[in-house]
C-alpha positions as CSV (number, residue, x, y, z in Angstrom):
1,X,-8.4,-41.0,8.8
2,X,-6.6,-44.1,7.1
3,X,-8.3,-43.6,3.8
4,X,-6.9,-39.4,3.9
5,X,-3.7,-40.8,4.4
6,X,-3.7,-43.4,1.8
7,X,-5.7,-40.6,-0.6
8,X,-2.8,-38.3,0.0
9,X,0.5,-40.6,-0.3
10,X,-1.7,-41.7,-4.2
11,X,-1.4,-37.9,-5.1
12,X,1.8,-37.6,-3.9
13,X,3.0,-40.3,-5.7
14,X,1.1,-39.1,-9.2
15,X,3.0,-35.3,-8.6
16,X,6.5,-36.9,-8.0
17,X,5.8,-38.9,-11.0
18,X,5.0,-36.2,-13.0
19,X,1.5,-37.1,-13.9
20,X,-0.4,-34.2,-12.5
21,X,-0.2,-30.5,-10.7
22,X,-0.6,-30.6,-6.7
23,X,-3.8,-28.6,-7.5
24,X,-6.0,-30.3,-10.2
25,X,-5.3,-33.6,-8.4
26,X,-6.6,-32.5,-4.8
27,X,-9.6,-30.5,-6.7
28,X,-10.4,-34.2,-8.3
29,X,-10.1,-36.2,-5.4
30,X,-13.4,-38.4,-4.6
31,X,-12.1,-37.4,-1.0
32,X,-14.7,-34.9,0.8
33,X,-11.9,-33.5,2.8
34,X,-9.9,-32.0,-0.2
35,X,-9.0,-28.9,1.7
36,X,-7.3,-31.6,4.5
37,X,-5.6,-33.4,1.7
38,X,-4.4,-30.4,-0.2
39,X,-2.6,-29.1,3.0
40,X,-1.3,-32.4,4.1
41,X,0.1,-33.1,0.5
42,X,1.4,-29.4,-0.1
43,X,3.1,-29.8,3.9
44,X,4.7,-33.3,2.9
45,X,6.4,-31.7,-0.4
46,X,7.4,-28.8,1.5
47,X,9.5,-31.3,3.7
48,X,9.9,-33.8,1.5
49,X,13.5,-34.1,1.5
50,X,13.6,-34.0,5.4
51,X,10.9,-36.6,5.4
52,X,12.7,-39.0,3.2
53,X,16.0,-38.6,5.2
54,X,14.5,-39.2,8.2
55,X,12.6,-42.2,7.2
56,X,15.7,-43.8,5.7
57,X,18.1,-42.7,9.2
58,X,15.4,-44.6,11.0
59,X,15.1,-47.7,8.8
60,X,11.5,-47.1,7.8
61,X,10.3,-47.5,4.5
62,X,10.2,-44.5,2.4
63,X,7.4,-44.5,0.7
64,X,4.5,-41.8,0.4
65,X,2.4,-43.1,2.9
66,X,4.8,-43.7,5.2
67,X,6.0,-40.3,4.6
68,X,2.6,-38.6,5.4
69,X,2.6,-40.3,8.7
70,X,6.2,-38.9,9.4
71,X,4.9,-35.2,8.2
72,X,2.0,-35.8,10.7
73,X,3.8,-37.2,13.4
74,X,6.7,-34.8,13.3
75,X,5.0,-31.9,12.2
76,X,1.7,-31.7,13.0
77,X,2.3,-33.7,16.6
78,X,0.0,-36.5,16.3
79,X,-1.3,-39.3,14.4
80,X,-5.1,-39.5,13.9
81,X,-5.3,-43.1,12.5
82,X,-4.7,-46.3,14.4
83,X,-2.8,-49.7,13.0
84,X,1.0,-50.8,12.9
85,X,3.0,-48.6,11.4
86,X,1.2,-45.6,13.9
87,X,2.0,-48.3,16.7
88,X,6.1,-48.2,15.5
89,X,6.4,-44.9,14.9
90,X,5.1,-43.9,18.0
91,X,7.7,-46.2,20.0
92,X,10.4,-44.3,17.6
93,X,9.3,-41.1,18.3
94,X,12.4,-39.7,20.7
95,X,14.5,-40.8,17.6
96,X,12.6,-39.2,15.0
97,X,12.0,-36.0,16.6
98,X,15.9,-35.7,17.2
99,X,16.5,-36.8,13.5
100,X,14.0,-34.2,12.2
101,X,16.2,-32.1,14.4
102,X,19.3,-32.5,12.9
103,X,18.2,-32.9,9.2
104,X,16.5,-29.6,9.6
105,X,19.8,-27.7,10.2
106,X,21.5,-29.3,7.5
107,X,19.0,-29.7,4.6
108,X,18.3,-26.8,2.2
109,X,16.1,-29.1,-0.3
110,X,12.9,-27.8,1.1
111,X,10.4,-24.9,-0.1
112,X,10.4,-21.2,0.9
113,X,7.9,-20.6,3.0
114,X,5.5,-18.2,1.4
115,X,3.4,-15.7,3.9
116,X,-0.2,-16.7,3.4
117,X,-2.4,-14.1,2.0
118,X,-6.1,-13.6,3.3
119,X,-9.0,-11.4,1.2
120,X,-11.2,-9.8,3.1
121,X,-14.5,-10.2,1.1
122,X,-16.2,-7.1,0.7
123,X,-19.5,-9.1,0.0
124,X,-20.0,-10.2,2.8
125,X,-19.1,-7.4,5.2
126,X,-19.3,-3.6,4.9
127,X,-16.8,-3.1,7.2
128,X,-13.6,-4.5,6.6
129,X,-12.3,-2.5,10.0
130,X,-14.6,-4.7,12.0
131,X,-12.5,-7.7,10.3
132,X,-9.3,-7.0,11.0
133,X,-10.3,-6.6,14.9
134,X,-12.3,-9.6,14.5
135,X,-9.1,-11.4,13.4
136,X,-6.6,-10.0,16.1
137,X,-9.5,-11.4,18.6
138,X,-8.8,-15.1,17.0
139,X,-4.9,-14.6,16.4
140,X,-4.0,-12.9,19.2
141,X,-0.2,-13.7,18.9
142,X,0.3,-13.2,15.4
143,X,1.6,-10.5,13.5
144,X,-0.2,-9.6,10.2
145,X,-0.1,-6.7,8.1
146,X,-1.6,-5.0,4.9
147,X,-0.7,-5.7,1.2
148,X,0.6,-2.7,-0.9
149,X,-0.6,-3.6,-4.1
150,X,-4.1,-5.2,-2.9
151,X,-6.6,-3.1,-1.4
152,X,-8.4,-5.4,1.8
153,X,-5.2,-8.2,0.9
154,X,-3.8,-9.2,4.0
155,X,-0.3,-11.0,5.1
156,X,0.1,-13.3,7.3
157,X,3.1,-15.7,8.4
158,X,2.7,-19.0,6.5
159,X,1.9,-21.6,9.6
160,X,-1.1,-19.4,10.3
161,X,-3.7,-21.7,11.0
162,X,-7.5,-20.7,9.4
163,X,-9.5,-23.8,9.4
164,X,-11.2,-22.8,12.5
165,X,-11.4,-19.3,12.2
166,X,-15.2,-18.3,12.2
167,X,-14.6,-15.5,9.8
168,X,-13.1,-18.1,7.2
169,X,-15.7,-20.1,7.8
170,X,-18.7,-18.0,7.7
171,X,-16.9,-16.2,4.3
172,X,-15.9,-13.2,5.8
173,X,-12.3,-13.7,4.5
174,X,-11.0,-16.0,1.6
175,X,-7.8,-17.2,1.4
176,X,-6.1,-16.4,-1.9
177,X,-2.7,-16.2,-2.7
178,X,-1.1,-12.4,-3.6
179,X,-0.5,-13.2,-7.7
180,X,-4.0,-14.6,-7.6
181,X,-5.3,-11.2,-6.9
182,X,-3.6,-9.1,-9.7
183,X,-5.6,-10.7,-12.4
184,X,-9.0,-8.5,-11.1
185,X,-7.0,-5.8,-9.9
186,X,-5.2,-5.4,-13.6
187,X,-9.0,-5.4,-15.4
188,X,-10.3,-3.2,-13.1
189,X,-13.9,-3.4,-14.0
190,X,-16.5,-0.4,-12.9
191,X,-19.7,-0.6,-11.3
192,X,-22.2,-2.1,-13.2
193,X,-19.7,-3.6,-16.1
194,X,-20.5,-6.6,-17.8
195,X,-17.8,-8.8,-17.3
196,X,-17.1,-12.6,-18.8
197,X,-14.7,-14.3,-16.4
198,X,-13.5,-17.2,-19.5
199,X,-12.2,-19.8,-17.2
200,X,-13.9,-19.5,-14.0
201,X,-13.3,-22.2,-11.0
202,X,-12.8,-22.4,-8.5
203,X,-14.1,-18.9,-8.5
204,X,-11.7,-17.0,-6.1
205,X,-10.9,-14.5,-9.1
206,X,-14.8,-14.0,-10.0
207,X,-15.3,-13.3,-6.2
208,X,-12.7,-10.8,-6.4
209,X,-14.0,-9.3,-9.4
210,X,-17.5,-9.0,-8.4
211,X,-16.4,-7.5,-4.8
212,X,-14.3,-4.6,-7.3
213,X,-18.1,-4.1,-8.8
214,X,-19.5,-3.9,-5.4
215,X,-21.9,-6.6,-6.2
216,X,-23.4,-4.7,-9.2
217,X,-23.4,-5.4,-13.2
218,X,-22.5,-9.1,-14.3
219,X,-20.0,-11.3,-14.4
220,X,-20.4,-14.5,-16.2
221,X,-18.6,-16.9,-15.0
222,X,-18.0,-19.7,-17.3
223,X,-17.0,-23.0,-16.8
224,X,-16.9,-26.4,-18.5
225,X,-16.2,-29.4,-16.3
226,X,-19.0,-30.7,-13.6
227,X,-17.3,-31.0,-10.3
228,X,-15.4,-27.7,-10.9
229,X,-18.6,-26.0,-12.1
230,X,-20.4,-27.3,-8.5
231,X,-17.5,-26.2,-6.2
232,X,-17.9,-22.8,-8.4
233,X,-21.4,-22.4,-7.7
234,X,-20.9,-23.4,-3.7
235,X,-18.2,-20.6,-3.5
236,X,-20.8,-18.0,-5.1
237,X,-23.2,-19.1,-3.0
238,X,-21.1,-19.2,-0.1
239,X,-19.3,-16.0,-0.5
240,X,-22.4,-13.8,-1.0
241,X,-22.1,-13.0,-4.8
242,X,-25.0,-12.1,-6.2
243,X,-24.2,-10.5,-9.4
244,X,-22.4,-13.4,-10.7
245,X,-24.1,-16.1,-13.4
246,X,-22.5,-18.9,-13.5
247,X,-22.4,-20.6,-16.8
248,X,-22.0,-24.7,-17.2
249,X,-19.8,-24.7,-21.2
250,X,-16.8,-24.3,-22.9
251,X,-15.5,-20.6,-23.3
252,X,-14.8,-21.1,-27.2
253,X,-18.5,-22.2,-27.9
254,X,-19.7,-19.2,-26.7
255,X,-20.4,-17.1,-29.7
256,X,-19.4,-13.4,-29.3
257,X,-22.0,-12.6,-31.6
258,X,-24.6,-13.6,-29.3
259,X,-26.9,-11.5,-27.9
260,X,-27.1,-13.3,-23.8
261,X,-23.0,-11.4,-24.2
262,X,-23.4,-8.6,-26.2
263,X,-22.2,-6.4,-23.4
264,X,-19.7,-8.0,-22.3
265,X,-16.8,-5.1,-21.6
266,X,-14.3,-6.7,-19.3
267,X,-12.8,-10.4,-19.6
268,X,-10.5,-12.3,-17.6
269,X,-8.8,-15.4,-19.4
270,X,-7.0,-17.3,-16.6
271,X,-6.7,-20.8,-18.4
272,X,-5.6,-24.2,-17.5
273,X,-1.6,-23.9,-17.5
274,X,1.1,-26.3,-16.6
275,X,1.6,-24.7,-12.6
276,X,5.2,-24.2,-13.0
277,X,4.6,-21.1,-11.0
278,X,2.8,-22.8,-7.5
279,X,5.3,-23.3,-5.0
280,X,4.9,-27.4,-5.0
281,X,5.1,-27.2,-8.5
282,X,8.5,-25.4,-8.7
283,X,10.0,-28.1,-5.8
284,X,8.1,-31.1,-7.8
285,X,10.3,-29.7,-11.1
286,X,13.7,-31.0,-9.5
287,X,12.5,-34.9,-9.8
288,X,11.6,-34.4,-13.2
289,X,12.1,-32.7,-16.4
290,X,10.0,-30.7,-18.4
291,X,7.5,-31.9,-20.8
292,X,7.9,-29.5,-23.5
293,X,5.0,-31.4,-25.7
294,X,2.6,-30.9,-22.7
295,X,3.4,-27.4,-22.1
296,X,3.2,-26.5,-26.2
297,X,-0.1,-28.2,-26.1
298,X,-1.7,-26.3,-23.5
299,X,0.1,-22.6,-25.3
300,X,-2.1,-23.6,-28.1
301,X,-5.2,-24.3,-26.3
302,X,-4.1,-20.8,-24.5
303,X,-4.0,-18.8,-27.9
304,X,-7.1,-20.1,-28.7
305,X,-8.7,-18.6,-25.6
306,X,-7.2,-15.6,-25.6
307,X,-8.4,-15.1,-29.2
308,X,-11.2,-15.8,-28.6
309,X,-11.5,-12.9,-25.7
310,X,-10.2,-10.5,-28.1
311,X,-13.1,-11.2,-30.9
312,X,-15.7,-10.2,-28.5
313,X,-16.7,-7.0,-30.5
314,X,-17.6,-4.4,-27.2
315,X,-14.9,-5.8,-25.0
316,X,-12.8,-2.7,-24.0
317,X,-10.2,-4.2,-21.9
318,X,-8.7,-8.5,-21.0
319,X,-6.3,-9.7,-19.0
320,X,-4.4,-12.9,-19.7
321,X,-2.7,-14.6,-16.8
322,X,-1.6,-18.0,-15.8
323,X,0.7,-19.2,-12.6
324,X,3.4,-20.6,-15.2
325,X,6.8,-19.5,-15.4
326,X,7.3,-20.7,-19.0
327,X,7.7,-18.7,-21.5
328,X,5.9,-20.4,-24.0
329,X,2.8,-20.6,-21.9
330,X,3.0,-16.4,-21.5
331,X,5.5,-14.2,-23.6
332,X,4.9,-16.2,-26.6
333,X,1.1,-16.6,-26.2
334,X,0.8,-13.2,-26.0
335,X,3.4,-12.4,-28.9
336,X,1.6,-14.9,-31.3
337,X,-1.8,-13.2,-30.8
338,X,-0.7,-9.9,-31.1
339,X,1.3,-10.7,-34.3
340,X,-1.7,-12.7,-35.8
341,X,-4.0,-9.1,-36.3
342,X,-4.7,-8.2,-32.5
343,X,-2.3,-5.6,-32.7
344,X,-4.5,-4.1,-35.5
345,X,-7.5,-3.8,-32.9
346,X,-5.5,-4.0,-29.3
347,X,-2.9,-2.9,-27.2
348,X,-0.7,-3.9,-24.4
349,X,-1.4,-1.5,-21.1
350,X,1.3,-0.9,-18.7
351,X,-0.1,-2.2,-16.0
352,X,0.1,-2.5,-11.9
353,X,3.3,0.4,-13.2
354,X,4.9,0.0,-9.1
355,X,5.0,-3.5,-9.9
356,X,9.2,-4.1,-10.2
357,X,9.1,-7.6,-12.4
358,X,8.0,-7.4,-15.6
359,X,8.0,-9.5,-18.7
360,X,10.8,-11.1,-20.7
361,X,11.6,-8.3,-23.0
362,X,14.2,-10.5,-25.2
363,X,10.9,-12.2,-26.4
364,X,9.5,-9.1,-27.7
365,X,9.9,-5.2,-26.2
366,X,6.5,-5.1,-25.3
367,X,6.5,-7.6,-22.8
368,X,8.0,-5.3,-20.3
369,X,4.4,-4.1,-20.3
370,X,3.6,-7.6,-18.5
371,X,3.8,-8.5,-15.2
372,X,5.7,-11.3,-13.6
373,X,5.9,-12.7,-10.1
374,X,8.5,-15.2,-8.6
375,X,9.1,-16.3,-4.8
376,X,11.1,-13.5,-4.4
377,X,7.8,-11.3,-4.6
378,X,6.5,-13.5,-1.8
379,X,3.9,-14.9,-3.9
380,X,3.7,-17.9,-6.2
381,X,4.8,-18.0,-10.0
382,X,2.2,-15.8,-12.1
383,X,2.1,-13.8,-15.5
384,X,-0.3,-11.3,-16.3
385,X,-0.9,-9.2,-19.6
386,X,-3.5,-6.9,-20.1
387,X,-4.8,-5.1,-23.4
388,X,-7.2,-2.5,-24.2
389,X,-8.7,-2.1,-27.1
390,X,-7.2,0.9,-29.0
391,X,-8.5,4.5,-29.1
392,X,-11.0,5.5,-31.9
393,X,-9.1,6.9,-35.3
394,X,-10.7,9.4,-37.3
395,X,-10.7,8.6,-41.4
396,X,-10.6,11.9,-42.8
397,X,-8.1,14.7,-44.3
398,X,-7.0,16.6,-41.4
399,X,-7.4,16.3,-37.5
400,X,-11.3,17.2,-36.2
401,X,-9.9,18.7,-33.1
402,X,-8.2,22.5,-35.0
403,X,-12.2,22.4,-36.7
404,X,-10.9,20.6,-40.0
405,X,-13.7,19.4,-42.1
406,X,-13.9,15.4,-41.3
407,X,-15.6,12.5,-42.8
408,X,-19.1,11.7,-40.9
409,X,-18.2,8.0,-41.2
410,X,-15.2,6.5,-39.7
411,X,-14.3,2.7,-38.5
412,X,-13.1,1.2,-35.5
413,X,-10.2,-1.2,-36.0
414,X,-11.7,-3.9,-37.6
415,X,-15.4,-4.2,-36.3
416,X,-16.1,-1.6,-38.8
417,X,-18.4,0.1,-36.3
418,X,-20.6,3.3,-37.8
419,X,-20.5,6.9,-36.2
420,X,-21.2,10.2,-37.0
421,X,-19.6,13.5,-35.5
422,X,-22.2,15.9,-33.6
423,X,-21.6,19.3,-32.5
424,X,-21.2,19.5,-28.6
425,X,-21.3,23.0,-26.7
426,X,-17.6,22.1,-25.1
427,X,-15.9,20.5,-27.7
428,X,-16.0,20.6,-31.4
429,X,-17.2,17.0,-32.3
430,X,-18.7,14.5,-30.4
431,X,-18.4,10.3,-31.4
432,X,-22.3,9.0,-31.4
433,X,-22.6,5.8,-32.4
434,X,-25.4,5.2,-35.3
């Protein structure tokens, strides 16, 4: 248990200074337990400032790892490791616990507490009744509800404890956070849609947008480093997805041209971003300031992936989201495609409409189209945008619809697609494509 200590005061230190998100650090860890280090580190920033005064009240050191056996101690109410410093902050432990006490009263440096949000994977069980009674069984004493804008999303109070709840382990539910959910609900893909998730791992959003299909169609799910594409494949495996292909490679080699993705309808471009949005990420901001180079670099890697979605010649509908709150990682991606010929081809929809946040409209009017969530929604930082292709236009004299005579050719924004116009018992014309 020494060595997840130590692993978890060395990520802590590398967020504080800057040189990494909570997330990408604890998915890269050589450490097996990264879903034990990923709480412990998220828990220690969410009290980091109590932690520090208390450490420096009690004339401890205040360093990371003495700050994660503080969070432990005082939090969690135990150590599991042996050595020294265990040995004095056990005989302190009257002190601290009155320290903690007092500091918690007074200090307002600290995170707000987020509910935490539990799918209910329709892969895995037909009966998503049985679930919820299966989970007041196991949490008797805790109040949960449903989500309003998430069908089979469910809230619960943030210290809820899942770890050894057999329907999280067995895959029943996955733990996903509210924003994290829009991104499938926005592209809404059918029953037996092809759909090309761009940027797929861990895989949570795929899940989610193979349980909308109800396990039919395909979604490729694409991505290009090795340990993530692993964990991806686990999670499939894991979650009973069978009508997902994963695919080891990078999202802009794929050619939309070829013919393994020619009917591909539906894709979900959720890139690497700078996680301004996650809640750490937000608290992590104050000891630092922005790296504007960083976050410009990764907006051009972004409009090159969103492009790229929008090139794919029978794609009818992608999203674009990320858990940033800069503007130059969302308004401005979105803006830049748009104005460099998407608009030609695509348009913004207005979607999740009951959704009160929208975009930043002094970026361009449009963007109130866009969706935005803060911590006042209850749910991390996220932005999400959604086009659809535009509607078919007629190239001819007058409108086919009052019986004008029409061209038997027309095009398609700029695919340049061939059709004719067929006579059909209800309506005057109907499109076939040639």
């Amino acid at each position: 248990m020494s060595l997840l200590y130590k692993e978890c005061a060395r990520i802590l230190s590398l967020v504080v200074a800057g040189k990494g998100s909570v997330k990408s650090l604890c998915l890269n860890t050589k450490n097996k337990a990264k879903t034990k280090v990923y709480a412990i580190v998220f828990n220690v920033l969410q009290n980091y400032a109590i932690l520090k005064k208390v450490a420096k009240s009690a004339n401890l050191e205040t360093n990371h790892f003495t700050l994660v056996h503080l969070y432990e101690l005082l939090f969690r109410g135990g150590l599991q490791t042996g050595g020294p410093l265990k040995a004095k902050l056990l005989k302190l432990r009257p002190q601290l616990e009155k320290l903690k006490a007092q500091f918690e009263d007074t200090t307002t440096e600290k995170f707000k507490r987020l509910p935490l949000y539990v799918r209910i994977n329709t892969l895995k069980t037909s009966n998503p009744v049985e679930v919820v009674e299966g989970l007041k069984l196991h949490f008797p004493n805790v109040e949960f509800e449903g989500d309003p804008h998430v069908n089979f999303l469910l809230k619960f109070p943030p210290t809820t404890n899942f770890s050894k709840c057999p329907l999280y382990v067995g895959g029943s539910v996955i733990l996903q956070d509210k924003a994290s959910c829009l991104p499938a609900v926005a592209l809404n893909p059918p029953r037996d849609s092809v759909v090309l998730d761009a940027c797929s791992a861990p895989g949570n959003k795929t899940l989610h947008l193979s349980a909308l299909m109800e396990n039919t169609g395909t979604v490729y799910a694409v991505e290009r480093d090795s340990k993530r594409f692993m964990r991806l494949k686990r999670n499939i495996f894991q979650h009973g997805a069978t009508n997902i292909t994963p695919v080891r490679g990078d999202f802009l080699g794929i050619s939309p041209e070829d013919p393994a993705y020619r009917d591909v309808s539906h894709i979900l471009v959720d890139p690497s971003c700078s996680g301004s949005g996650m809640v750490t990420e937000n608290f992590v901001s104050n000891f630092k300031p922005v790296d504007e180079s960083s976050v410009a670099a990764l907006a051009d890697l972004q409009k090159r992936l969103l492009s790229h979605a929008l090139s794919f010649p029978h794609a009818q509908r992608v999203v674009y989201s990320t858990c940033s709150v800069h503007v130059t990682e969302n308004e401005h991606v979105v803006q830049h495609v748009l104005q460099s010929g998407a608009q030609d081809t695509w348009e913004l929809v207005h979607v999740i409409p009951d959704w009160k946040r929208r975009g930043d409209t002094s970026v361009f009017s449009d963007a109130s189209k866009c969706v935005r969530c803060t911590n006042e929604d209850e749910t991390n930082g996220f932005f999400l945008a959604c086009f659809r292709r535009k509607q078919i236009k007629l190239v001819g004299d007058r409108d086919f619809l009052n019986g004008a005579k029409v061209q038997d050719v027309f095009s398609v924004g700029h695919l340049n697609m061939r059709f004719k116009l067929k006579y059909h018992y209800k309506y005057p014309y109907k499109f076939i494509k040639l």
